[in-house]
C-alpha positions as CSV (number, residue, x, y, z in Angstrom):
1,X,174.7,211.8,50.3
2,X,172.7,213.3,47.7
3,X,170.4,210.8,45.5
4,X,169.1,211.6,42.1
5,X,167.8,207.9,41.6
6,X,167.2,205.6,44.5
7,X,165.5,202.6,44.8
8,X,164.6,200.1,47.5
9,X,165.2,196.7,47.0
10,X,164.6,193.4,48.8
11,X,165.3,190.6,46.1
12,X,168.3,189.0,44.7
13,X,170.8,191.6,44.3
14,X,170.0,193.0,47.7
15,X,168.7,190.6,49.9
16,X,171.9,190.1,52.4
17,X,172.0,188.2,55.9
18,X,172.3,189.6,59.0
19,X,174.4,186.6,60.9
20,X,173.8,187.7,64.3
21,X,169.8,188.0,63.9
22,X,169.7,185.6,60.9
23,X,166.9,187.7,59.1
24,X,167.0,189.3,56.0
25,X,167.6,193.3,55.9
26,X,167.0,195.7,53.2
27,X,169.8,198.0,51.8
28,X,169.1,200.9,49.5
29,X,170.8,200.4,46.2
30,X,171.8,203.3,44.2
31,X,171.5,203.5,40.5
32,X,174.8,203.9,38.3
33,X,174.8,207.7,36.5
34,X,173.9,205.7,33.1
35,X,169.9,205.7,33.9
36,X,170.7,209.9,34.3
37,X,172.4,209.9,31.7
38,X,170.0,207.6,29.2
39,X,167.0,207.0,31.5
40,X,164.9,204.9,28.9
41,X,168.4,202.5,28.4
42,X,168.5,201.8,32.2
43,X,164.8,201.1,32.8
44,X,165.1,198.6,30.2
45,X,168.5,197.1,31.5
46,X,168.0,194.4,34.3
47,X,168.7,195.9,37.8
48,X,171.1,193.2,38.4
49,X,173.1,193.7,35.9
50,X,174.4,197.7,36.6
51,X,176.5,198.8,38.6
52,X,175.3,198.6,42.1
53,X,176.4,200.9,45.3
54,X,175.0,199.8,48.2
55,X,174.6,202.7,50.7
56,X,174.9,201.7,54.5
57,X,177.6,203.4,55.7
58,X,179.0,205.9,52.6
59,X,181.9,204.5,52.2
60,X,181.3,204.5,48.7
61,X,182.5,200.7,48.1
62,X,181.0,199.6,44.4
63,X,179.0,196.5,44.6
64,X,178.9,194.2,41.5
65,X,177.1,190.8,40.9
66,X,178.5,188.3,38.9
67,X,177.4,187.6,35.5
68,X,173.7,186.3,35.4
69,X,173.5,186.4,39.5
70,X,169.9,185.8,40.9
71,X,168.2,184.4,44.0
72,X,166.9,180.7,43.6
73,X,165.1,181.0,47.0
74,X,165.9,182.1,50.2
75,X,169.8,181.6,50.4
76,X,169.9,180.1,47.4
77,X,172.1,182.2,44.5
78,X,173.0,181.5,41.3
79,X,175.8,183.0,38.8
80,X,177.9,183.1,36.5
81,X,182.1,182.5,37.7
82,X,182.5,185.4,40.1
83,X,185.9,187.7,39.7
84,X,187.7,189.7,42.1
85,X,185.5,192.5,40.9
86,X,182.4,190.9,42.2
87,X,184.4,189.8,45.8
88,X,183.0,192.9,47.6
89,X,179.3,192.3,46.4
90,X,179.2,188.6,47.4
91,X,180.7,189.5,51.1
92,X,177.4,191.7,51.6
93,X,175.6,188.1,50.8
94,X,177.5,186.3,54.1
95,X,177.9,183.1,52.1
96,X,178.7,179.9,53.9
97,X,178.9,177.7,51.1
98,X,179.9,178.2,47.3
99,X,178.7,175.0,45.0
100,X,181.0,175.0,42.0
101,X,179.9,173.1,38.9
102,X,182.8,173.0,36.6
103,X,185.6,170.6,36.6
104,X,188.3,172.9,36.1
105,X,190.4,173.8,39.7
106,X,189.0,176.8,41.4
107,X,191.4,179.8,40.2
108,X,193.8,180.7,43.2
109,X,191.9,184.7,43.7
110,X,188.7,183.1,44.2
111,X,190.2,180.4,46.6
112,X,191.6,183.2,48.6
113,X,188.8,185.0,49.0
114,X,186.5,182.0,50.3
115,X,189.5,181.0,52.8
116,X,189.3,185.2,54.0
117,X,185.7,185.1,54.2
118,X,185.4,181.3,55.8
119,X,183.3,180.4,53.0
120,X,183.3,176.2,51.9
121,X,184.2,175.2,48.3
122,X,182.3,172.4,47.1
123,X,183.0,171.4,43.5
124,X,180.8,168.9,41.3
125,X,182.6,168.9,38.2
126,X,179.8,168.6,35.6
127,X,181.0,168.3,31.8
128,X,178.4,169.9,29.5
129,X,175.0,171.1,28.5
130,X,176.4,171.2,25.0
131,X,175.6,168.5,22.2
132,X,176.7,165.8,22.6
133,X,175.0,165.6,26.1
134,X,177.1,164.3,28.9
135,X,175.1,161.9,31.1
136,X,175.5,163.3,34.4
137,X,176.1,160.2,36.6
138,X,172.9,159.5,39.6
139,X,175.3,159.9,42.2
140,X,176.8,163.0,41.6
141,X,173.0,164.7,41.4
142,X,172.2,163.0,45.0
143,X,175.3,164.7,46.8
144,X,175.2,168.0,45.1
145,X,171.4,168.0,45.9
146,X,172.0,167.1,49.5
147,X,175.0,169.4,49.8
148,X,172.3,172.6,48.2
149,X,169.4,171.3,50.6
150,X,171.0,171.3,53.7
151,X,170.5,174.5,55.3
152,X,173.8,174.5,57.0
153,X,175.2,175.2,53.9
154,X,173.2,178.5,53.3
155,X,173.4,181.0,52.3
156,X,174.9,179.0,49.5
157,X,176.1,180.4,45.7
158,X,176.0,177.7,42.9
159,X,177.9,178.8,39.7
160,X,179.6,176.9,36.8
161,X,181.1,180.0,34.2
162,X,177.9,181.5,32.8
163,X,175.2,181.1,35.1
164,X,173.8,178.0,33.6
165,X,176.3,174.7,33.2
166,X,177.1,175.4,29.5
């Protein structure tokens, strides 16, 4: 496969788990044809928010993060509410765990995928960031913290619907 714009990448976007050697491995991530096509527009758009096609095996599979995705630490993410267009990105990541902030039910694609992919839901239905502030009770910090901590759990993805519990 020919490359115009290539680069290698080992943080968030990229950084996926090899289960049977539990290290990290790089994967070469291939720009979208906008940073040909406007080169000063796609140096100044995040990485993590283009298109991403991740090029082990050219099968040409599209790779998308969700909304405001990031790595917290090592197997920590963070996101926005994925959508089935972001399902084949977040398999490369070989969650375990998905830490869902929101008190609405998980939506019935997204359930399907975790059950596919053996991936456990844990919901903490938080309220709001927004005035007026919800006090979040002690309790309900202590288990999500525990749940987040325990690296059984990771590689873990905590979302709410934007990226941040708002």
């Amino acid at each position: 496969m020919k490359m115009d714009t290539a680069a290698t990448v080992t943080a968030a976007a990229a950084v996926a788990r090899n289960p049977s050697a539990e290290t990290c491995r790089t994967i070469q991530v291939i720009l979208s044809s906008v940073d040909r096509a406007a080169p000063k527009l796609a140096a100044a758009t995040p990485l993590l928010h283009q298109t991403l096609h991740l090029d082990e095996d050219d099968d040409g599979d599209l790779f998308i993060p969700p909304l405001n995705f990031a790595m917290v630490d090592n197997g920590i993410f963070r996101s926005g509410f994925p959508d089935p267009a972001n399902f084949s990105f977040l398999h490369t990541l070989a969650l375990r765990s998905v830490l869902y902030l929101c008190p609405e039910p998980y939506p019935e694609p997204n359930m399907e995928f975790l059950k596919a992919n053996g991936i456990r839901l844990f919901q903490f239905g938080i309220e709001s960031c927004k005035e007026p502030f919800v006090n979040i009770p002690g309790d309900t910090i202590r288990e999500a913290l525990k749940f987040v901590l325990d690296v059984k759990n990771h590689p873990i993805l905590i979302h709410c619907k934007r990226g941040k519990v708002c």
